[in-house]
BADREN-320454 format. One record per residue (C-alpha): residue in one letter; x, y, z. Coordinates in steps of 0.25 Angstrom, whole numbers, plus 5000, padded with zeros to 4 digits. Each point is the difference from the previous one (the first is absolute). Layout:
AXYZ;...
// end
This chain:
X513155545288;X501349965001;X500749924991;X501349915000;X500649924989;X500649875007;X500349864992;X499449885003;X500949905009;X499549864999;X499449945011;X500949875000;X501250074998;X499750115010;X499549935013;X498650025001;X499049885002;X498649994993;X498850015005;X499149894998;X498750014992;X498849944997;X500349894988;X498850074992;X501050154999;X501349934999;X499849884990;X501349914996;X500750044989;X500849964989;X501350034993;X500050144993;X500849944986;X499749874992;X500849944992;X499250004985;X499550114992;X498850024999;X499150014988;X500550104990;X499450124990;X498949944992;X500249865006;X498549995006;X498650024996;X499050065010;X499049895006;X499149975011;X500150035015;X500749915011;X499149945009;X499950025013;X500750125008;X501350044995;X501349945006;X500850075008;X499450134996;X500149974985;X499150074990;X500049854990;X499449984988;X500049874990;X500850034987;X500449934988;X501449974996;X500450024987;X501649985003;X500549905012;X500150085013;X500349945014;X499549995013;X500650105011;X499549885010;X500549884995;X500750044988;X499549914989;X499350054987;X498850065001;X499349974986;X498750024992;X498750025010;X500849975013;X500650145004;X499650105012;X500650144997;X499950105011;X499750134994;X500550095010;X501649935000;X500149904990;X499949885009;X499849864992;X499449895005;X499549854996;X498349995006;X500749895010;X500950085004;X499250135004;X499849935013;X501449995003;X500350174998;X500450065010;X501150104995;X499150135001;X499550104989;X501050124998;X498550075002;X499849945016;X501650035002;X500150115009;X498749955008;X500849895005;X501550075004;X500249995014;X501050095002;X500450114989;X501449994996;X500650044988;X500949934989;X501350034998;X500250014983;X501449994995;X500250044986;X499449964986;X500549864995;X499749874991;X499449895008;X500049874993;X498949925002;X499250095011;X498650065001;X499450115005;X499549995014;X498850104996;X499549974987;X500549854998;X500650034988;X501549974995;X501150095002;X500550034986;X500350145000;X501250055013;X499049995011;X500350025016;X500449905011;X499950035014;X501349995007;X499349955014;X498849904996;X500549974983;X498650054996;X500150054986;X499050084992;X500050084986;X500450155001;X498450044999;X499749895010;X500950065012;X498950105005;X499049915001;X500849895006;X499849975016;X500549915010;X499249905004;X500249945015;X499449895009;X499849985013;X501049925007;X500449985015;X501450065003;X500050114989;X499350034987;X500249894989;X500250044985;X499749944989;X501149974988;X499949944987;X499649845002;X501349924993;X498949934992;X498750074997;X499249875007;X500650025012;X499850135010;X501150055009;X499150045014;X500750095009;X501450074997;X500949954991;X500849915007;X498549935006;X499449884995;X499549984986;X498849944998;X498949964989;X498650115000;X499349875005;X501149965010;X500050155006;X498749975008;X500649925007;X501550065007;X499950085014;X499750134999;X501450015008;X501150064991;X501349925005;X500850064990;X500149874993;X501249904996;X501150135001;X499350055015;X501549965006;X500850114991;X499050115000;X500150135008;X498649995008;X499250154996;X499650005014;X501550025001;X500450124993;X499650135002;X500150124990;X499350145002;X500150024984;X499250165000;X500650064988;X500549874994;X499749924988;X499849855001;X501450024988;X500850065013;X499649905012;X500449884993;X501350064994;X499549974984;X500750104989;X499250094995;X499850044986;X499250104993;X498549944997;X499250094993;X498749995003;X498949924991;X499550084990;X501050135001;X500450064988;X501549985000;X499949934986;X499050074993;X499249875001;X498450005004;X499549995015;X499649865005;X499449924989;X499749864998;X501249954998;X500049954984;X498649974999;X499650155003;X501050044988;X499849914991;X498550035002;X500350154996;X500649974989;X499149914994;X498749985007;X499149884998;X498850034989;X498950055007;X500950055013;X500650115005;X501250065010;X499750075012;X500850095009;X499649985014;X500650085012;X500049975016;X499450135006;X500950155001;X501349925003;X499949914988;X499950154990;X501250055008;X500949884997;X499349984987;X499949855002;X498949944994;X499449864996;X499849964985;X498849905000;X499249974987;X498449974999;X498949994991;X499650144993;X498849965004;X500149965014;X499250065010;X500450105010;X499949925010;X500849884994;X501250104996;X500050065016;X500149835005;X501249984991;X500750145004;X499849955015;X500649864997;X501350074992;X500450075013;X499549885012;X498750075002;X498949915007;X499050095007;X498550004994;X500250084985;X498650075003;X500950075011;X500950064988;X499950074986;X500950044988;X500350164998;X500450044986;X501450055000;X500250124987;X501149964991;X501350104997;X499950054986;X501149994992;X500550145001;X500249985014;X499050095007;X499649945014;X499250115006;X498949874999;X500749915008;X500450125010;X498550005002;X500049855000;X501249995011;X501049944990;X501450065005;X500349984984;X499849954987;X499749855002;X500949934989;X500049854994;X501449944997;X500450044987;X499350125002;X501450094998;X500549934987;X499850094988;X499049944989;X498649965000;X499549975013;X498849885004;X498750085006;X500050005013;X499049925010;X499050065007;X500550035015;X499150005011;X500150005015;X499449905010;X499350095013;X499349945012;X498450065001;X499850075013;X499749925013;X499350055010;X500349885010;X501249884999;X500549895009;X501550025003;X500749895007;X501050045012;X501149925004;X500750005014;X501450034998;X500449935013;X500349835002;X499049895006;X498650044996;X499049914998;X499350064987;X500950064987;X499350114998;X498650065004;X499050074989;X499250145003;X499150074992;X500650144998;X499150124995;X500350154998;X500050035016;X501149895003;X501450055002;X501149935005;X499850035014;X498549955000;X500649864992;X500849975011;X499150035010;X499149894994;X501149894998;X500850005013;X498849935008;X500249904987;X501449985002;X499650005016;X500950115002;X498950095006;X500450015013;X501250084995;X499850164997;X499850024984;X501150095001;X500949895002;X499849984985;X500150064986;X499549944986;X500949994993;X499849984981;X501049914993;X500349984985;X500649864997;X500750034987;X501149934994;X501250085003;X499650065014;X498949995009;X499650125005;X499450065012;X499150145003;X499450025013;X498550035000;X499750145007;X498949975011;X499050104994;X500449944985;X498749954994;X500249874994;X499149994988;X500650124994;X501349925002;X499549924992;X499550064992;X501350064995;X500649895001;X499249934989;X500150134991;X501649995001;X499949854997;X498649904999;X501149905003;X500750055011;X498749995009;X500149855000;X501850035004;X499550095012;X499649935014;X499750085013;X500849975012;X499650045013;X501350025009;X500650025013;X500650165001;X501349965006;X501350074997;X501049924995;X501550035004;X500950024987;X501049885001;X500949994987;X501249934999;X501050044988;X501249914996;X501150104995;X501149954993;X501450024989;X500450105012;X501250015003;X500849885010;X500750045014;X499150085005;X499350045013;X498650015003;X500350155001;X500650014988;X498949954991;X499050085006;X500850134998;X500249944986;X498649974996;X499650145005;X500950064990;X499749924988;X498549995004;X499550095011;X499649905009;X499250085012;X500549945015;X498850035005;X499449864992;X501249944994;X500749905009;X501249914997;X499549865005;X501249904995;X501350024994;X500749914992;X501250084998;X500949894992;X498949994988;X499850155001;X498749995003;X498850075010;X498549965005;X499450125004;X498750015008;X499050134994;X498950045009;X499450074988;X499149944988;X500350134992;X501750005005;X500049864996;X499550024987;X500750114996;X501449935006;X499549884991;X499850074988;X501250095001;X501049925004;X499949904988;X500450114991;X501350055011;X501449974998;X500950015012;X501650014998;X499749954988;X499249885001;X498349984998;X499349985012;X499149875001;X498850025008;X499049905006;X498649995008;X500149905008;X499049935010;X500149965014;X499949835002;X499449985014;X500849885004;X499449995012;X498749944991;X500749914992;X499449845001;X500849915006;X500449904988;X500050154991;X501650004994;X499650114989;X500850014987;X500850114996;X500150004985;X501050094992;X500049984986;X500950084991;X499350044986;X501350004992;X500649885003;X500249884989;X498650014988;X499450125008;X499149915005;X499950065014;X498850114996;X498949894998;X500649935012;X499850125010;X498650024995;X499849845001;X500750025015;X499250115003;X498649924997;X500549885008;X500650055011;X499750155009;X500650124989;X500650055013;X500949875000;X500650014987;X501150104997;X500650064986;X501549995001;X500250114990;X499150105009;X500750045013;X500949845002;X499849895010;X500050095012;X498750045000;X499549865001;X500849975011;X499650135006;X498549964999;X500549855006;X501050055011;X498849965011;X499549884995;X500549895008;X499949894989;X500250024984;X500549954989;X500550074986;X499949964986;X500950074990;X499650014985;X501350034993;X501449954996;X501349965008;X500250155001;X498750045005;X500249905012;X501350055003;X499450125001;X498849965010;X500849925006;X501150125003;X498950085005;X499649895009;X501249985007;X500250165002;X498550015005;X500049865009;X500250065014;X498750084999;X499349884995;X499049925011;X500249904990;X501750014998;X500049874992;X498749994990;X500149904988;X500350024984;X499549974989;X500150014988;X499450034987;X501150004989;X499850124990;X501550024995;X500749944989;X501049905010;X499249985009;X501149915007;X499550015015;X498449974995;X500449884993;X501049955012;X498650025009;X499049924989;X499450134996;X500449974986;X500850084989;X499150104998;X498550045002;X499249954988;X498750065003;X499549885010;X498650035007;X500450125013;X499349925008;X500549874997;X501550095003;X499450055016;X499449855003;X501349954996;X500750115009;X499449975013;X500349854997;X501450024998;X501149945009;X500850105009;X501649984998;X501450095003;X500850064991;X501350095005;X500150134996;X501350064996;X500750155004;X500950044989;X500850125005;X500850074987;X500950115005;X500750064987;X501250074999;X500950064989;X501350005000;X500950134997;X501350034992;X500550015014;X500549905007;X499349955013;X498850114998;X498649984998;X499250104993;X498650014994;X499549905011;X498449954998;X499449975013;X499749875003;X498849934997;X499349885005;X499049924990;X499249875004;X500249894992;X499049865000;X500349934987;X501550034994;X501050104998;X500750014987;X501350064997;X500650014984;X499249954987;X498949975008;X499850125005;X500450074988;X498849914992;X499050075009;X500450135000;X499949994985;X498849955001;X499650125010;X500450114992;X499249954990;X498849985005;X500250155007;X500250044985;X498649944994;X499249955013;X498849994989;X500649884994;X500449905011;X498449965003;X500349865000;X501049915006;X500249934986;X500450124995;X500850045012;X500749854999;X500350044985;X500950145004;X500849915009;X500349914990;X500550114990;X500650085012;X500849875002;X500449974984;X500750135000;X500849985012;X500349854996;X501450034996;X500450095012;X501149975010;X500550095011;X500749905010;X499050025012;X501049915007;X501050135000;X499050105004;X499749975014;X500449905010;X499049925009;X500349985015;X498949885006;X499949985014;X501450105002;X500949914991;X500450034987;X499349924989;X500749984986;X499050044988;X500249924986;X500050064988;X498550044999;X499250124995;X498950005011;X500049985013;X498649975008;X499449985013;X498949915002;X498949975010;X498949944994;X500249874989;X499550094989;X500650114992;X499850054985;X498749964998;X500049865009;X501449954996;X500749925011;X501250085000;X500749915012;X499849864993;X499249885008;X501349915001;X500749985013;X501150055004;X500749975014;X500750145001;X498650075001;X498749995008;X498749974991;X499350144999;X498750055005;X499550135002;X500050005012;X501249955005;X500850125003;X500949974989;X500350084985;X500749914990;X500950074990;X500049974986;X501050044989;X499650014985;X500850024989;X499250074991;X498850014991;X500149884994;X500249935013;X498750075005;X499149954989;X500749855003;X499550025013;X498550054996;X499949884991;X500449905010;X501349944993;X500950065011;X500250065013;X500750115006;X501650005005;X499749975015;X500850085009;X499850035015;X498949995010;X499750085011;X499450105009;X500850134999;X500850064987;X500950114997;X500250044987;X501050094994;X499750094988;X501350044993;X499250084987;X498650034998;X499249884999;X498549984997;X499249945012;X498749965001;X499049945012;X498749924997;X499850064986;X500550165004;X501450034994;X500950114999;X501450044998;X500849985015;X501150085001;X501449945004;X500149985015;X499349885010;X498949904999;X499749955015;X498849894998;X499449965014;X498849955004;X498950095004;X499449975016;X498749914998;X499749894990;X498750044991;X498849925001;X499649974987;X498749924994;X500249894992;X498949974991;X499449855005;X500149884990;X499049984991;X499149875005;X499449914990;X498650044999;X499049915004;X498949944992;X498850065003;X500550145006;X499450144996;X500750074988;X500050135005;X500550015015;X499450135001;X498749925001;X499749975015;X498649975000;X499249884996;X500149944986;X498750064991;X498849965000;X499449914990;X499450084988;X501050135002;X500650044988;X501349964996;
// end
């Protein structure tokens, strides 16, 4: 039997098309998360039965509320004799409403994944005003969020969580959490949202919904990801997560949350605490499940409610409980050897000195020898009519013999059953992994094992049968922080010496010798993986290496009306606010689309777009974080198919003078992300010139006419302003502070607060900038007045959204625009000067107009370009303009909303019916 560990790529990311299936095996299904908590500890009273069948795979039963609850469907209160709990997830629900349910039970969850993928955890955190996705119940305690679909659950929730996915036509659709707990979101993220009622009656077709236009179509992107977690194909930082129920805090295994510790501690009269354990892997971890029954229960009653703890719905007459021997005090565990226990199994609190509770009872759930099974077995390949097949499997069956039997099924059986291999996949939470089935491998010992590992692993295994073809390694590595001017030749011969790369499977496929940076093509799962992991940890000449997987877009396959959306979003930028919006972006758009600027730059992105022949970018940062996109942009554009693609932008910084000149506003607030793309694609395309600043420094010696110590030039790019003397020197206060204590500036209130002090504590300086460099506009000599900053402006916002220009006319100059090939020069004469300007009670000293400067340094003088300063040593300024206007989007107008139109614009179906909760 061979085995191969390989995480899960989703269907709809990664190109593949689902099968259809009969609507009995693929039922419609809802959102994963609701938006009210549902009943908590001692907040019910057992009851009568629900009638009719269960909903949606729920096990309910009627209870009695003794505290107001509410409604996971509808979200009003559930009171008195009126509620529907579901024993197995917590699910709560009004008698009308049990009709409506269609989210499934966590029990039925695996049973109806379509394609097993894995999540993408990032690390532990507070989320306000969230619930679990597995148990229903709120997220008080840090808890984890998938970066790619925003699904959270509890720490002990994690392994039990699953991904649920429906059938759609142009990829596999994903559910994500409903914006309000009536409503259900069908497809992937960015499809429609529709009522549980209203679902029945949308095409089965997945459009990709209102966003359709900016996303990059899976069918379209192609990623051989072997050896590769979901964390490295889409680009997301990886933290260290431990495992659920690890040991790393001296804590207890998985538990039931507060209940099950407050239920040790002080257990109900007439109850007691049970220790129950999933099978051999459960012992090893030692995670177990606290649950609490009657001491007089019957044995059968206590097996039902260790199944429900741990999602188990087979028949309980097909399990029992086996008595686990407890440590004694002393420490002597030759007991639990016997037993299988790897070690003491230990209660939290167990190492703290003092008296010690007793311990609960542990036992073990096993599954009772079978002597036949039904095993479902699912064609691994598109465009069958039927989802899966069932077989009986007894002691003769091996793989080989299954297979035999369900290609006729499948109506494959003209085709040899060598052609085909079965093939065992585990659908956990973090990866999905994959073992192929030996031919003569009998399957119900497999299964058998399987369950003695873990009783609920069996219902997170399928059977696939496969086609035996060899796959031909393709990876493509984005290298970058090398070293800039170099040849082809000469990064190969480098990467072999930092990293050992072997010719024989190592290929350098683009260059990008400006940026210092390298895509290599490997031939080799294994080369690529130890490149990728290696290389992360390797300095070259100094500087870290930043290293990528990267898939291929087939162009060729985009639609016709496609223009994807290239997002960079740069997490440091303004309120930090950029982590929640890369996992929003993420959720909505293709993860493969949405690029960390602080992991590898914008050139990447536009190394994944270079074919593309239509795009359009958003950038989520400040003035400085569009500069730089903007720099890379124009150093990239010859490669693009798309030379000229759209901006927006999506202002994070503190400024933010170029967002508010386009209506994108001050600042990002926390608006819906959504609500931030819908406005992208209807935003107006305009020009904007671009601006090459070309600084060549020189110091002068004691010698007359010789020049010594001479910095070579350099050229910087420039959209907004440029700004020479107290401005400059404002900023690059305010930088060096912010290097100092980056912790501090979170927020840009804050941030607006260190400018202002920054600015009080230069308000009595004066240096005569006037004296200090001379200004040449158009080759003719301008006389400067007396003034104390000097700046050069493209846009009619600076400092936070001042007009530093003026609106009155003035014959001597043209009116400005941004795109009018002009840069208007503007004096100040100091800080007191500035803040006049900011509050509107003046404007600056108007000086020249024009499309070419030279500016003479005579002393050191600090400089600073969209926000980025430094300290320019004496020499010339020559200020250009730089080739190509940009094409920038303007966010369109906001049109009076009409009486009568839908709220929520992500709602494109009809309105709800009459009846469906509110």
């Amino acid at each position: 039997m061979a085995a191969a560990t390989e995480p899960g790529a989703r269907a709809w990311l990664s190109g593949g098309s689902v099968r259809p299936s009969s609507p009995a095996s693929s039922p419609v299904l809802g959102a994963r998360g609701h938006a009210r908590q549902g009943p908590g500890p001692g907040s019910e009273r057992a009851g009568g039965r629900a009638p009719g069948p269960a909903a949606a795979g729920h096990s309910f039963r009627k209870v009695t509320l003794t505290k107001p609850t509410f409604c996971h469907l509808c979200s009003d209160f559930v009171w008195g004799l009126a509620g529907f709990l579901c024993d197995v997830c917590n699910f709560m629900s009004h008698e009308k409403c049990l009709k409506h349910v269609r989210t499934p039970c966590t029990g039925i969850a695996p049973s109806l994944v379509r394609v097993p993928v894995a999540h993408c955890f990032g690390p532990r955190g507070l989320y306000k005003r969230r619930f679990c996705s597995v148990c229903r119940k709120g997220l008080e305690a840090p808890a984890l969020r998938c970066e790619a679909t925003a699904a959270s659950a509890t720490r002990m929730d994690t392994r039990t969580m699953t991904r649920i996915t429906t059938t759609g036509g142009r990829g596999t659709c994903l559910p994500a959490r409903a914006a309000r707990s009536a409503g259900r979101r069908v497809g992937p993220p960015m499809c429609r949202q529709a009522h549980a009622v209203c679902s029945t009656a949308l095409a089965p077709e997945c459009a990709f919904g209102r966003l359709r236009s900016m996303v990059l179509p899976p069918s379209c992107v192609r990623l051989l990801s072997r050896n590769f977690s979901k964390m490295h194909c889409f680009r997301i930082a990886e933290t260290v997560v431990p495992e659920p129920g690890d040991r790393d805090d001296g804590a207890d295994g998985i538990a039931t949350g507060v209940l099950g510790r407050e239920a040790l501690v002080a257990p109900e009269s007439g109850k007691q605490t049970l220790k129950i354990f999933d099978g051999n892997d459960a012992i090893r971890r030692n995670q177990f499940h606290l649950v609490t029954v009657p001491r007089l229960a019957r044995s059968q009653e206590v097996l039902e409610v260790a199944l429900r703890a741990y999602c188990v719905i087979e028949d309980a007459r097909d399990f029992e409980l086996q008595a686990l021997p407890l440590p004694s005090l002393s420490g002597d565990t030759q007991a639990l050897g016997k037993a299988g226990l790897s070690g003491p199994v230990e209660e939290e609190g167990s190492r703290v000195s003092g008296p010690q509770e007793p311990m609960p009872e542990a036992w073990v759930i096993r599954s009772l020898p079978r002597t036949q099974e039904v095993l479902k077995i699912y064609p691994a390949w598109l465009k069958v009519g039927v989802a899966y097949v069932s077989i009986r499997v007894t002691p003769q069956s091996t793989a080989q013999t299954v297979v035999l039997e369900v290609l006729p099924l499948f109506g494959r059986q003209v085709e040899g059953p060598e052609s085909f291999q079965l093939v065992e996949v585990l659908m956990g939470s973090k990866q999905v992994q994959r073992t192929v089935l030996a031919d003569e491998e009998p399957l119900l010992d497999r299964l058998r094992d399987i369950r003695q590992t873990s009783v609920r692993q069996v219902s997170q295994t399928r059977f696939y049968v496969t086609e035996s073809r060899t796959v031909t390694p393709h990876v493509s590595l984005f290298v970058g922080g090398l070293p800039p001017g170099l040849s082809p030749q000469e990064y190969s011969h480098l990467l072999h010496e930092a990293m050992a790369t072997k010719a024989a499977v190592v290929s350098v496929s683009h260059v990008y010798n400006s940026q210092g940076a390298v895509v290599l093509d490997v031939a080799c799962f294994a080369e690529a993986e130890r490149l990728f992991m290696l290389g992360r940890d390797t300095m070259v000449r100094g500087r870290p290496l930043s290293l990528l997987v990267l898939p291929d877009v087939l162009h060729m396959k985009l639609p016709p009306d496609c223009c994807p959306l290239l997002v960079f979003v740069n997490p440091k930028s303004g309120g930090l606010k950029g982590r929640d919006l890369l996992c929003s972006f993420r959720r909505l758009l293709n993860p493969h689309q949405v690029f960390e600027l602080t992991n590898g730059g914008p050139l990447p992105g536009f190394h994944l777009f270079s074919q593309v022949p239509c795009f359009r970018v958003l950038v989520c940062g400040g003035d400085g974080t569009v500069g730089w996109v903007l720099g890379a942009l124009e150093e990239i554009r010859h490669r693009l198919a798309c030379p000229e693609p759209s901006v927006a932008i999506l202002p994070l910084g503190t400024g933010n003078d170029l967002g508010r000149v386009l209506r994108w506003g001050a600042g990002y607030s926390g608006e819906d992300p959504f609500s931030v793309l819908v406005s992208v694609d209807e935003a107006d395309a305009v020009l904007m010139d671009r601006w090459t600043i070309l600084l060549d420094a020189q110091e002068a010696s004691s010698t007359e006419n010789s020049v010594v110590d001479t910095e070579p030039p350099k050229i910087v790019q420039m959209s907004n302003y440029c700004g020479i003397g107290i401005d400059a020197e404002l900023s690059l206060d305010f930088h060096q502070a912010r290097e100092e204590e980056p912790g501090k500036f979170t927020s840009r209130f804050h941030n607006k607060g260190v400018y202002v002090r920054v600015g009080l504590q230069k308000i009595s300086h004066s240096r005569g900038l006037h004296r200090e460099l001379r200004l040449q506009v158009e080759q003719q000599e301008v006389e400067l007045p007396s003034i104390e900053g000097l700046i050069f402006i493209n846009i009619p916002s600076w400092g936070s959204g001042a007009d530093l220009w003026g609106s009155d006319s003035d014959p001597r100059f043209e009116k400005p625009r941004m795109d009018d090939g002009l840069l208007e020069v503007v004096g100040v004469t100091g800080v007191v000067h500035m803040g006049q300007v900011q509050g509107g009670l003046r404007s600056g000293i108007r000086i020249a107009q024009g499309s070419y400067f030279r500016v003479t340094l005579l002393k050191a003088t600090p400089v600073q370009v969209d926000g980025e300063p430094w300290v320019q040593a004496p020499g010339h300024m020559i200020i250009s303009a730089a080739g190509p206007k940009v094409h920038m989007l303007r966010k369109a107008k906001q049109r009076p909303r009409k009486v009568g139109t839908t709220r929520d614009a992500r709602a494109d179906t009809s309105s709800a019916l009459e009846g469906d909760p509110k």
